[in-house]
N, CA, C and O atoms as CSV, one atom per row, in Angstrom:
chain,resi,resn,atom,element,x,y,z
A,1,UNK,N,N,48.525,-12.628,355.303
A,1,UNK,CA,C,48.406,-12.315,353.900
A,1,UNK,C,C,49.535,-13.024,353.169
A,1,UNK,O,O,50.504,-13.637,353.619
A,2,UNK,N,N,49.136,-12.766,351.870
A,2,UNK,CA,C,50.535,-14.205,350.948
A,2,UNK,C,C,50.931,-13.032,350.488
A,2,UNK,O,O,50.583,-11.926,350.901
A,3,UNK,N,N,51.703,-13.295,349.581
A,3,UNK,CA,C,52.626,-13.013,348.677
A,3,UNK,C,C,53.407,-13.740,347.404
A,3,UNK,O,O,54.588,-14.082,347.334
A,4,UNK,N,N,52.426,-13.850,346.494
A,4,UNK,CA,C,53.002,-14.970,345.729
A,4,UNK,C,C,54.052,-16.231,346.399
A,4,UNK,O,O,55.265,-16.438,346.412
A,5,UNK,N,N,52.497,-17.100,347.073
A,5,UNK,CA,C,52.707,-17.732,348.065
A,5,UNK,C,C,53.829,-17.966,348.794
A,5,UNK,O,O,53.894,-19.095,349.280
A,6,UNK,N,N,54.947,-17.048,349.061
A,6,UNK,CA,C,55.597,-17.109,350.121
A,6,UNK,C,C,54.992,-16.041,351.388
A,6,UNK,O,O,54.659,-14.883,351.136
A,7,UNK,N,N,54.909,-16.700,352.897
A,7,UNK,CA,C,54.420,-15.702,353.816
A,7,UNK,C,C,55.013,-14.689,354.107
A,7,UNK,O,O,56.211,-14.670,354.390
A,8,UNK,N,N,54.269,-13.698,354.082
A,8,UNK,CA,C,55.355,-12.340,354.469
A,8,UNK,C,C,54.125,-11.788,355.749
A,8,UNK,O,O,52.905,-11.947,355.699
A,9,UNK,N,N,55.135,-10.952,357.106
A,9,UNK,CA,C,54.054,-10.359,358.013
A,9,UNK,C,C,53.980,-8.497,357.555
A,9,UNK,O,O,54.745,-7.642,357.110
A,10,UNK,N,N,52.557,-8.611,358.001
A,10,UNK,CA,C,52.420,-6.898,357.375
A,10,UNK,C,C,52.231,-6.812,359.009
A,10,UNK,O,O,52.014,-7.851,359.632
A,11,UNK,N,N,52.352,-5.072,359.937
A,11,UNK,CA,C,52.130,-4.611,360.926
A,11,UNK,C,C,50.450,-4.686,360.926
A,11,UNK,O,O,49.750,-4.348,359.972
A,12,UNK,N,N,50.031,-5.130,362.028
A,12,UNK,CA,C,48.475,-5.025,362.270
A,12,UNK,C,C,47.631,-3.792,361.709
A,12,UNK,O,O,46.657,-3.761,360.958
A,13,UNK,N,N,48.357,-2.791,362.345
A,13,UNK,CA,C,48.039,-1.031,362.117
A,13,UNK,C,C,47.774,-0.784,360.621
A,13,UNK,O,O,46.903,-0.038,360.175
A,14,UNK,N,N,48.848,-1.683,359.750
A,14,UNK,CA,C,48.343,-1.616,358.125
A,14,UNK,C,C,47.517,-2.370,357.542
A,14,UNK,O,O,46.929,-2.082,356.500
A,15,UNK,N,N,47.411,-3.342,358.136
A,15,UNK,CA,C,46.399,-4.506,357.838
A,15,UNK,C,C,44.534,-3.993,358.254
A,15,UNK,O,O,43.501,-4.118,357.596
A,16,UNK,N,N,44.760,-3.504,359.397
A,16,UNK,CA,C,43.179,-2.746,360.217
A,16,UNK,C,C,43.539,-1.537,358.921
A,16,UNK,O,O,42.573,-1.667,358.169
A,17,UNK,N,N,43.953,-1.044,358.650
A,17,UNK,CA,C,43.897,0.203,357.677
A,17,UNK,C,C,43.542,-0.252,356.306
A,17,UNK,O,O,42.522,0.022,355.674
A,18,UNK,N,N,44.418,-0.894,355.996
A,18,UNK,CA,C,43.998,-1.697,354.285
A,18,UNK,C,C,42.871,-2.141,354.562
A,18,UNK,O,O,42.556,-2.444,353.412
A,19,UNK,N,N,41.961,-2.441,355.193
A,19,UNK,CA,C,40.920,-3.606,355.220
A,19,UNK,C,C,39.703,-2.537,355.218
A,19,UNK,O,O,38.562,-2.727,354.796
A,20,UNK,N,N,40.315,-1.198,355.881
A,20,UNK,CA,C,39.070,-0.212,356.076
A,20,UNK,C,C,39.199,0.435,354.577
A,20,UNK,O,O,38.066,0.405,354.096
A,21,UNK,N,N,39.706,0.748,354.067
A,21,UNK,CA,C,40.015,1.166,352.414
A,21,UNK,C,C,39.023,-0.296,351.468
A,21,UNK,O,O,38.479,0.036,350.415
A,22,UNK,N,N,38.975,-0.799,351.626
A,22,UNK,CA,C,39.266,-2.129,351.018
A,22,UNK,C,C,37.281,-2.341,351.305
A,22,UNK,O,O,36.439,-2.473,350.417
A,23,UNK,N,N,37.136,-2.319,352.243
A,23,UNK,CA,C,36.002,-2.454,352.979
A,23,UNK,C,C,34.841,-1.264,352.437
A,23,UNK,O,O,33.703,-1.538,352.056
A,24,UNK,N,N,35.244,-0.340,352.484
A,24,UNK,CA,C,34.132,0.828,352.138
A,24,UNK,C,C,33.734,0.651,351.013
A,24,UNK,O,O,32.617,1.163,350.936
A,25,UNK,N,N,34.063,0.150,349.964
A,25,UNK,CA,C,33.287,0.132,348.724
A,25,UNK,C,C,32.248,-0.938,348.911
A,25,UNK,O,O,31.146,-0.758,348.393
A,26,UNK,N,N,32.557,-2.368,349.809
A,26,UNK,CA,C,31.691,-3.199,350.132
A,26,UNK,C,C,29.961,-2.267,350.810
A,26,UNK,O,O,28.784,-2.553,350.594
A,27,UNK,N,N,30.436,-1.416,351.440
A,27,UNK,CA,C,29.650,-0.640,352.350
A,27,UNK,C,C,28.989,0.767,351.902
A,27,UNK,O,O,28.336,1.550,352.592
A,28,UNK,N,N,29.456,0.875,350.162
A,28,UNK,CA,C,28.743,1.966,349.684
A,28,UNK,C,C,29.334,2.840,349.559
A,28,UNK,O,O,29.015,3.663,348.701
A,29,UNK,N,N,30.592,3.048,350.476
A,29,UNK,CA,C,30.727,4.594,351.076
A,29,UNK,C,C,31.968,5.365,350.850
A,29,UNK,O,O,32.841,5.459,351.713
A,30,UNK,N,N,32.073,6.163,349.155
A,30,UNK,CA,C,33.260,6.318,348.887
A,30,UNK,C,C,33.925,7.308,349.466
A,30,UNK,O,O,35.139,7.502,349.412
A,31,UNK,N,N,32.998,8.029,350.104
A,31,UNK,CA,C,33.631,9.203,350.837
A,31,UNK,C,C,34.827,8.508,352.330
A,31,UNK,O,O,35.942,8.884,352.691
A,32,UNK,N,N,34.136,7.669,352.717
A,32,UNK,CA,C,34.944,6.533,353.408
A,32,UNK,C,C,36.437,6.095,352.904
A,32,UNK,O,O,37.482,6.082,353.555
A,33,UNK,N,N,36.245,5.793,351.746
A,33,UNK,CA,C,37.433,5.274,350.784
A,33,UNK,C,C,38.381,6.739,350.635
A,33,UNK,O,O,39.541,6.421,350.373
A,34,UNK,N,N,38.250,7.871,350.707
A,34,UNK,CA,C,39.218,9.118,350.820
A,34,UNK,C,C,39.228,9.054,352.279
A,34,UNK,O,O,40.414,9.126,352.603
A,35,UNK,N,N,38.441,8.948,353.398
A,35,UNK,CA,C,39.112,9.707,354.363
A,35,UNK,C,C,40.296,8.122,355.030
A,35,UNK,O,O,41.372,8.252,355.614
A,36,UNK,N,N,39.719,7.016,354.731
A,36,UNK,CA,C,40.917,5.759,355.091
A,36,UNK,C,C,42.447,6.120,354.241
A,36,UNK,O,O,43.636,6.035,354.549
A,37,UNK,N,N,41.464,6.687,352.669
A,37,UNK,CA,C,43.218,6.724,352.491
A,37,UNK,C,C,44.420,7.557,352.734
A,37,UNK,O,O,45.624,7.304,352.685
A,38,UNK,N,N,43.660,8.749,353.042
A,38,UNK,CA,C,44.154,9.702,353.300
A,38,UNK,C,C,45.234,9.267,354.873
A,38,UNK,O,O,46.379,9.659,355.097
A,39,UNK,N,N,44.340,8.332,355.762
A,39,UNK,CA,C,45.170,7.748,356.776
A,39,UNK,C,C,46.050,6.911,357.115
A,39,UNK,O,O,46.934,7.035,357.964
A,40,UNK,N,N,45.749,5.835,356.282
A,40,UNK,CA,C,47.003,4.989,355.694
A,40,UNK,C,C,47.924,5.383,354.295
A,40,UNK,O,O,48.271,4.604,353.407
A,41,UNK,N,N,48.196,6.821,354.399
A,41,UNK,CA,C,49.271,7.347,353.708
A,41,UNK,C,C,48.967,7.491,351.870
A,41,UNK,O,O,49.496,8.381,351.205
A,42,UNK,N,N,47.931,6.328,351.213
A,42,UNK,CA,C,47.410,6.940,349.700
A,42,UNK,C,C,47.393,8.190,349.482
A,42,UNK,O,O,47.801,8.610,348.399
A,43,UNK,N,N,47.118,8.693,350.051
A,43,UNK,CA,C,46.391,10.097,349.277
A,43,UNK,C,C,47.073,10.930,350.606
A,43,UNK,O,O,47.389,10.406,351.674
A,44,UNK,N,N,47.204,12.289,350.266
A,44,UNK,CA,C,48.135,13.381,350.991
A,44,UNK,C,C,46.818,14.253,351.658
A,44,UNK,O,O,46.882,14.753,352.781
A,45,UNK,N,N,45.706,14.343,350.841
A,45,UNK,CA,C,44.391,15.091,351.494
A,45,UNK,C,C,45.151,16.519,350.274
A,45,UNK,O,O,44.868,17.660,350.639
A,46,UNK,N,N,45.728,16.445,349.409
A,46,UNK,CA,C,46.004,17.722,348.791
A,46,UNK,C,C,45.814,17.073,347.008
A,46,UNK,O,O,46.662,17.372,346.167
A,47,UNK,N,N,44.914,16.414,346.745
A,47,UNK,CA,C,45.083,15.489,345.186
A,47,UNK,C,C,44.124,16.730,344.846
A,47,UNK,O,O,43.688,17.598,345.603
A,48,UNK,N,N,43.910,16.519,343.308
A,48,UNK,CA,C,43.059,17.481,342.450
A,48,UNK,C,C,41.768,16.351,343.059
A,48,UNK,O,O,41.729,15.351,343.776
A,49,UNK,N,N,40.856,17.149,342.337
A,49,UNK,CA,C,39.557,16.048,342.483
A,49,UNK,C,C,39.053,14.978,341.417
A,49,UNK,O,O,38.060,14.254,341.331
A,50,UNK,N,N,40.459,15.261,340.460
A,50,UNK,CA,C,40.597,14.191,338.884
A,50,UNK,C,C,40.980,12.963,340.136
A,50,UNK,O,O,40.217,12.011,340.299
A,51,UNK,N,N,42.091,13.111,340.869
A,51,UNK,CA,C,43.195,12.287,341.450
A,51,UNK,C,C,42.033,11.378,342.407
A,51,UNK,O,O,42.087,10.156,342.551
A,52,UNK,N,N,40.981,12.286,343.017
A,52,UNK,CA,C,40.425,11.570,344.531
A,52,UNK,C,C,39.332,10.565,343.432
A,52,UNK,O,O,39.164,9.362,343.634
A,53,UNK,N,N,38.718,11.264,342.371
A,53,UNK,CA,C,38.271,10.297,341.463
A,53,UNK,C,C,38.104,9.090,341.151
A,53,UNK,O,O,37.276,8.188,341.277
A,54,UNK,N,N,39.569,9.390,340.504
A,54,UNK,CA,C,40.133,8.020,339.778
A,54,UNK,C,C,40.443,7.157,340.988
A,54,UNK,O,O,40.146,5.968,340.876
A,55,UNK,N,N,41.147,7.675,342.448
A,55,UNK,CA,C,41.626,6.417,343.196
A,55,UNK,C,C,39.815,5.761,343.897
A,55,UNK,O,O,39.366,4.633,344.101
A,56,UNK,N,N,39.358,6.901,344.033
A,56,UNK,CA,C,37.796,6.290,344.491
A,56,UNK,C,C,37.288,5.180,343.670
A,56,UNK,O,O,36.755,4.142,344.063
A,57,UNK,N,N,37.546,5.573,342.424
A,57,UNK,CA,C,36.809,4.847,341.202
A,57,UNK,C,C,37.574,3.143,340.974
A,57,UNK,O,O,37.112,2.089,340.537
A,58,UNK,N,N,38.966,3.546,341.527
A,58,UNK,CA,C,39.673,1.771,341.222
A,58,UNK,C,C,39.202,1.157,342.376
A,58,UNK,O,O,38.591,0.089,342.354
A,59,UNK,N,N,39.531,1.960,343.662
A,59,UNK,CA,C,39.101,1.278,344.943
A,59,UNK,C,C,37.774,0.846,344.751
A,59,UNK,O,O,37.615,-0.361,344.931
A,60,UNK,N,N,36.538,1.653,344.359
A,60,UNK,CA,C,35.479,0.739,344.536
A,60,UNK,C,C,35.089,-0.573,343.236
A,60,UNK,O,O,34.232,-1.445,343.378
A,61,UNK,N,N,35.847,-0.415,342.197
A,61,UNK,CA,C,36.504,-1.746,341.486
A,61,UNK,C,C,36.999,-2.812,341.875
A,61,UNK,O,O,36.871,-3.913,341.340
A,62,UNK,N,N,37.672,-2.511,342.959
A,62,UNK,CA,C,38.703,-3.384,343.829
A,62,UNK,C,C,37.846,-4.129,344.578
A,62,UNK,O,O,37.777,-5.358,344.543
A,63,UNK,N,N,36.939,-3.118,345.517
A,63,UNK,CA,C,35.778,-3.922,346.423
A,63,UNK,C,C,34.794,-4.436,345.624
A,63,UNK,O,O,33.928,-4.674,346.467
A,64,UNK,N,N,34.263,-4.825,344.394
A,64,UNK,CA,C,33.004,-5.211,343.621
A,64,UNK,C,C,33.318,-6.801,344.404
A,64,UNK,O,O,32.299,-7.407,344.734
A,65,UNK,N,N,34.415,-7.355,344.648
A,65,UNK,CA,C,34.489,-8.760,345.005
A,65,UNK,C,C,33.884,-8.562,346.069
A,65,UNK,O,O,32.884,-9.277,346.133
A,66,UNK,N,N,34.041,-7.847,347.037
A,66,UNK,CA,C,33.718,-8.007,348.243
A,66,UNK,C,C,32.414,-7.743,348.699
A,66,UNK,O,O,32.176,-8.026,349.873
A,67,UNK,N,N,31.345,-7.162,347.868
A,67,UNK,CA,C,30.398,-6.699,347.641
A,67,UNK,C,C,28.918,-7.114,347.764
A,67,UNK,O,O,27.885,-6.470,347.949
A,68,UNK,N,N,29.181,-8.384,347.598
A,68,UNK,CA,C,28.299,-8.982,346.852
A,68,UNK,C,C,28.204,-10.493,347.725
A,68,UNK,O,O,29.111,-11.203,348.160
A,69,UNK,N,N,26.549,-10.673,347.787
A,69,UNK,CA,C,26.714,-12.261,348.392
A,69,UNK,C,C,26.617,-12.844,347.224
A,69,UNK,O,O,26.192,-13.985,347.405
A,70,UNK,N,N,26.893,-12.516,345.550
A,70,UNK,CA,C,26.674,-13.750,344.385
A,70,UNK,C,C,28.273,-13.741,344.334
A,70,UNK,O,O,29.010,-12.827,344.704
A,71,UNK,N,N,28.555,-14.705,343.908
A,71,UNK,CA,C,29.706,-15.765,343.229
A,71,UNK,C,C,30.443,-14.758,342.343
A,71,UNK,O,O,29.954,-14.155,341.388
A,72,UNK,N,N,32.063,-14.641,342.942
A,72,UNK,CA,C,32.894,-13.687,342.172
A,72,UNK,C,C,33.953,-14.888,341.260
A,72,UNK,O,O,34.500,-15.958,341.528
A,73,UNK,N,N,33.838,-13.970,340.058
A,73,UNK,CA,C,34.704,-15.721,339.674
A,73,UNK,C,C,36.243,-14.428,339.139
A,73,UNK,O,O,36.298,-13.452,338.391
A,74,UNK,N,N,37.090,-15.040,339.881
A,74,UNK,CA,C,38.379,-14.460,339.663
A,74,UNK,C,C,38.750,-14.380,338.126
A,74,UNK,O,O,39.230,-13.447,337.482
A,75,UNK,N,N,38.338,-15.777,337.707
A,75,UNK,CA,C,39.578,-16.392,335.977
A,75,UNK,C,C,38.152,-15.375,335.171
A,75,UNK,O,O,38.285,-15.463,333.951
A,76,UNK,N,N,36.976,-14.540,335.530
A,76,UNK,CA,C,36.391,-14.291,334.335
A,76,UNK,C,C,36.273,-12.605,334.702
A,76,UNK,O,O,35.440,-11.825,334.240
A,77,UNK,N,N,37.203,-12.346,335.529
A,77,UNK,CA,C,36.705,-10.665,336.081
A,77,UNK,C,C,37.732,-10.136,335.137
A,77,UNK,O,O,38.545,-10.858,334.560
A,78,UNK,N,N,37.657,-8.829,335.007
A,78,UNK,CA,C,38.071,-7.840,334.339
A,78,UNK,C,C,38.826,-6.581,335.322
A,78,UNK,O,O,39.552,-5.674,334.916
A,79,UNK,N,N,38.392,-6.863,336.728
A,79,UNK,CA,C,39.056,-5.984,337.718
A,79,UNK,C,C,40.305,-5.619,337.573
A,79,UNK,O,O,40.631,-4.433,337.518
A,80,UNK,N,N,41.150,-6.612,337.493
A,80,UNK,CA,C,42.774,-5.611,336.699
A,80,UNK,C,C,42.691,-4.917,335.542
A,80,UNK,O,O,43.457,-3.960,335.428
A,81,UNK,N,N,41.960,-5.159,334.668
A,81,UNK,CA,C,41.941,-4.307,333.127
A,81,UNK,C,C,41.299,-2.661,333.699
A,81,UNK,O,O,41.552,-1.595,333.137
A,82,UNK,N,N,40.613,-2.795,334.680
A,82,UNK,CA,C,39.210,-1.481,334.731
A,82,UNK,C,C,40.449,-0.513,335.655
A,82,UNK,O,O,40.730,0.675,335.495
A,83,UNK,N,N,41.010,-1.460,336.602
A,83,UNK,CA,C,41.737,-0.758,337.558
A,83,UNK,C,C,43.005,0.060,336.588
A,83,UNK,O,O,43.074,1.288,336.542
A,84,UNK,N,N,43.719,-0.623,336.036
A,84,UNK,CA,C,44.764,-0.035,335.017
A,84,UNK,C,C,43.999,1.210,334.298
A,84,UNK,O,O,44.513,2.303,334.535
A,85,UNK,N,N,43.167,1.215,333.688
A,85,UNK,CA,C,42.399,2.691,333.257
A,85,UNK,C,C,42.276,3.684,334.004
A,85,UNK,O,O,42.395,4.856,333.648
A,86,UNK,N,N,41.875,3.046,335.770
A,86,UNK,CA,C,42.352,4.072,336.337
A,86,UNK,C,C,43.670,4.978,336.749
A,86,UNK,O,O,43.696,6.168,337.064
A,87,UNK,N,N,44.991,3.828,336.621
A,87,UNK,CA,C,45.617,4.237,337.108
A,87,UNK,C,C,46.326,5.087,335.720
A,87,UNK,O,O,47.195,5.897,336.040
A,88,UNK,N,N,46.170,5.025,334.942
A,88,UNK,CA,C,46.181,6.592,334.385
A,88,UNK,C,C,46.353,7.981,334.412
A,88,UNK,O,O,47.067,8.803,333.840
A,89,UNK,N,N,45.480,7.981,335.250
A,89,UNK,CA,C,44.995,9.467,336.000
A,89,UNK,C,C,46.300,9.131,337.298
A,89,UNK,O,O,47.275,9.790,337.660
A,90,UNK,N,N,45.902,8.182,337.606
A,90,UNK,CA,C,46.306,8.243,339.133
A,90,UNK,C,C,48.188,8.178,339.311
A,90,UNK,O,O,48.798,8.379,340.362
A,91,UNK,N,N,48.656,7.920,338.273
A,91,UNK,CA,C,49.962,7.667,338.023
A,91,UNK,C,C,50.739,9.475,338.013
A,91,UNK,O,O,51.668,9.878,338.713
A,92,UNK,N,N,49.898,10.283,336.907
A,92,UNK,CA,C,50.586,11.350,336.825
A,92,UNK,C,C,49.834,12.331,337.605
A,92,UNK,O,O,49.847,13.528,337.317
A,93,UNK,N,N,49.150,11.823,338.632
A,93,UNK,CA,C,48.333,12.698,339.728
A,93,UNK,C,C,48.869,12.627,341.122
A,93,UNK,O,O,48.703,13.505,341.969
A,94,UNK,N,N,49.624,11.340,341.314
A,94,UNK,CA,C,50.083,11.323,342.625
A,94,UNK,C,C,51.009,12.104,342.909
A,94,UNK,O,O,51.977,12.524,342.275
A,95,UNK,N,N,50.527,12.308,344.191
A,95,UNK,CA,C,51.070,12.907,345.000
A,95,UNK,C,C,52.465,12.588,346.086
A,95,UNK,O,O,53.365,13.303,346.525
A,96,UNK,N,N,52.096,11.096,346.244
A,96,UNK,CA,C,53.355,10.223,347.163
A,96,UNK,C,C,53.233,9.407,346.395
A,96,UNK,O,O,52.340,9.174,345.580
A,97,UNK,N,N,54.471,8.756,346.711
A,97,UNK,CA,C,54.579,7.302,346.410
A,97,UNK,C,C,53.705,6.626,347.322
A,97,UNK,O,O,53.181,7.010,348.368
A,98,UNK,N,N,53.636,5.052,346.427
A,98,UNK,CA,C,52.493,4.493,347.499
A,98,UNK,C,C,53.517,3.804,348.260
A,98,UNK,O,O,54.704,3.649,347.976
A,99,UNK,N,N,52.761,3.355,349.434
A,99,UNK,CA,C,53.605,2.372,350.661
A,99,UNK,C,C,53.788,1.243,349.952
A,99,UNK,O,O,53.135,0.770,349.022
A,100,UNK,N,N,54.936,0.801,350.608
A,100,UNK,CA,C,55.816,-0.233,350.081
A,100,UNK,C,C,55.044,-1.473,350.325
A,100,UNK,O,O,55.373,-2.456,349.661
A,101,UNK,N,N,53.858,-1.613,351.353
A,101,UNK,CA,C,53.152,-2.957,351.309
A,101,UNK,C,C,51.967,-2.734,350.094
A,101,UNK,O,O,51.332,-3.735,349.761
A,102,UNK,N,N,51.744,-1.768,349.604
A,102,UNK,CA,C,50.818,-1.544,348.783
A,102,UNK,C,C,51.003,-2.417,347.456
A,102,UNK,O,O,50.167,-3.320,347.449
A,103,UNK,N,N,51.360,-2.425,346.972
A,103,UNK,CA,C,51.653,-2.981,345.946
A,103,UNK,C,C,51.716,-4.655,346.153
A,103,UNK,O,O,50.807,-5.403,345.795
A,104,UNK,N,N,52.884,-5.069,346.758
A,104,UNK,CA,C,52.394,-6.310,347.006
A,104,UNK,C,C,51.177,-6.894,347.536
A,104,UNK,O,O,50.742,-8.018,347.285
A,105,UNK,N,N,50.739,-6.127,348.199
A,105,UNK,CA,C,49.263,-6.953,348.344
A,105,UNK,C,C,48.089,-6.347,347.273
A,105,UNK,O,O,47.101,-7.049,347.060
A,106,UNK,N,N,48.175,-5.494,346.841
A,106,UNK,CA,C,46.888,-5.589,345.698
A,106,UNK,C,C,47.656,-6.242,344.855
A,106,UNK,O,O,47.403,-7.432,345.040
A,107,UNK,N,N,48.802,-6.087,343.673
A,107,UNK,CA,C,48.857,-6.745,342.617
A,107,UNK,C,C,48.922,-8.375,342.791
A,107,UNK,O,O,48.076,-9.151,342.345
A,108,UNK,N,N,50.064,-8.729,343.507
A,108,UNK,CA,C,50.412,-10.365,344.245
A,108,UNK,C,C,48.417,-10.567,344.357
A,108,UNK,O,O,47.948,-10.980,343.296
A,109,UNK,N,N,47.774,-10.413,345.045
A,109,UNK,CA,C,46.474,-10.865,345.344
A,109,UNK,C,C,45.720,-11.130,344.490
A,109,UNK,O,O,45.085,-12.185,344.491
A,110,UNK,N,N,45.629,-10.282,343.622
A,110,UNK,CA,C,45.035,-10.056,342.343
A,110,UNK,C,C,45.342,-11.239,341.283
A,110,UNK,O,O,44.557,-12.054,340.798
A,111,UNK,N,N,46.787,-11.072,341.069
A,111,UNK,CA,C,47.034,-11.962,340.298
A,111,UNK,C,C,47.289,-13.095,340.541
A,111,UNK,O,O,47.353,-13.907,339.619
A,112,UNK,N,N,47.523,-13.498,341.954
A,112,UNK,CA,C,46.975,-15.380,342.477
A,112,UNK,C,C,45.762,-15.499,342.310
A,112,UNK,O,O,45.447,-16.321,341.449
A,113,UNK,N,N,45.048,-15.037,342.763
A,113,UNK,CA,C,43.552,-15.014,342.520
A,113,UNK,C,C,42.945,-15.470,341.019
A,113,UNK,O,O,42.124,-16.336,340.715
A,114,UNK,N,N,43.661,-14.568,340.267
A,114,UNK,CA,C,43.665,-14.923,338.993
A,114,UNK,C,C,44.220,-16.230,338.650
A,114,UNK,O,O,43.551,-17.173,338.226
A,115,UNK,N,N,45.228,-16.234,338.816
A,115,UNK,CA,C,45.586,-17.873,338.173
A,115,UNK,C,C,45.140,-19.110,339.014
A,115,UNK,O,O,45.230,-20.262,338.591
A,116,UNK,N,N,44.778,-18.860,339.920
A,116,UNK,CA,C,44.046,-19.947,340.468
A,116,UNK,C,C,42.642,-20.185,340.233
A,116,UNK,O,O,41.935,-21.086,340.685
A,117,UNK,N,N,42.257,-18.938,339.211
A,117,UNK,CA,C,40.637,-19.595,338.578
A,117,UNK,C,C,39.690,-19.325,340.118
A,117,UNK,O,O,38.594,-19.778,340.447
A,118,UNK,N,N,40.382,-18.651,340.648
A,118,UNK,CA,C,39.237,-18.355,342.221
A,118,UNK,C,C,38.131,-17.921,342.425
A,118,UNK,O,O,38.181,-16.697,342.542
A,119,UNK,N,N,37.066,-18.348,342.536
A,119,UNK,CA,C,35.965,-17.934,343.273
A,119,UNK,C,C,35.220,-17.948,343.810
A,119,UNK,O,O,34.455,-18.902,343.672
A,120,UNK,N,N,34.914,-16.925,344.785
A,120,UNK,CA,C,33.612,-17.367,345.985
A,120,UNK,C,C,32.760,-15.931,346.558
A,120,UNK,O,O,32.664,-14.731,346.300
A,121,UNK,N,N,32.409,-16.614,347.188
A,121,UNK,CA,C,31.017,-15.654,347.925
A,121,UNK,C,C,31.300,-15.005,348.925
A,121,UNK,O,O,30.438,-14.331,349.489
């Protein structure tokens, strides 16, 4: 994984975990998307059901790229604007802090993606 292209290594164990979070919205299955996060440390398994919501609702935002065999075009998505609405809720709902690889890899990803005008199938 990058990092505003310098390489950084994430542990396998978080990488097989992010990918199953990451993955379930591709696959339909948001109930999927709470019980991954609940395992790779997001969510405590104790959020209101505003909290499991809103993180369900960005996560399967997050996966719309992954979703789909048509053409995702990075420079024309709106996925950071929709996700920020969620995090709204999700800011004065959390429960933990998120993990320290969290962040760098959704925002860093997001926003290379973005400036590189990226997209594919």
């Amino acid at each position: 994984m990058l990092d505003s292209g310098a390489s950084r290594s994430f542990p396998s164990r978080f990488v097989g975990q992010y990918f199953n979070v990451v993955n379930a919205p591709s696959e339909g299955d948001p109930k999927s998307i709470l019980e991954y996060s609940r395992v790779i440390g997001f969510l405590t398994g104790y959020e209101s059901r505003v909290m499991e919501e809103a993180h369900t609702d960005a996560v399967m935002i997050l996966g719309e790229a992954f979703g789909s065999n048509q053409l995702f075009d990075f420079s024309t998505q709106d996925t950071t604007r929709r996700i920020r609405s969620c995090s709204t809720v999700t800011g004065n709902a959390m429960l933990s802090p998120l993990a320290a690889q969290t962040a760098p890899v959704a925002c860093k990803n997001s926003d290379s993606l973005q400036r590189l005008s990226s997209a594919f199938n």
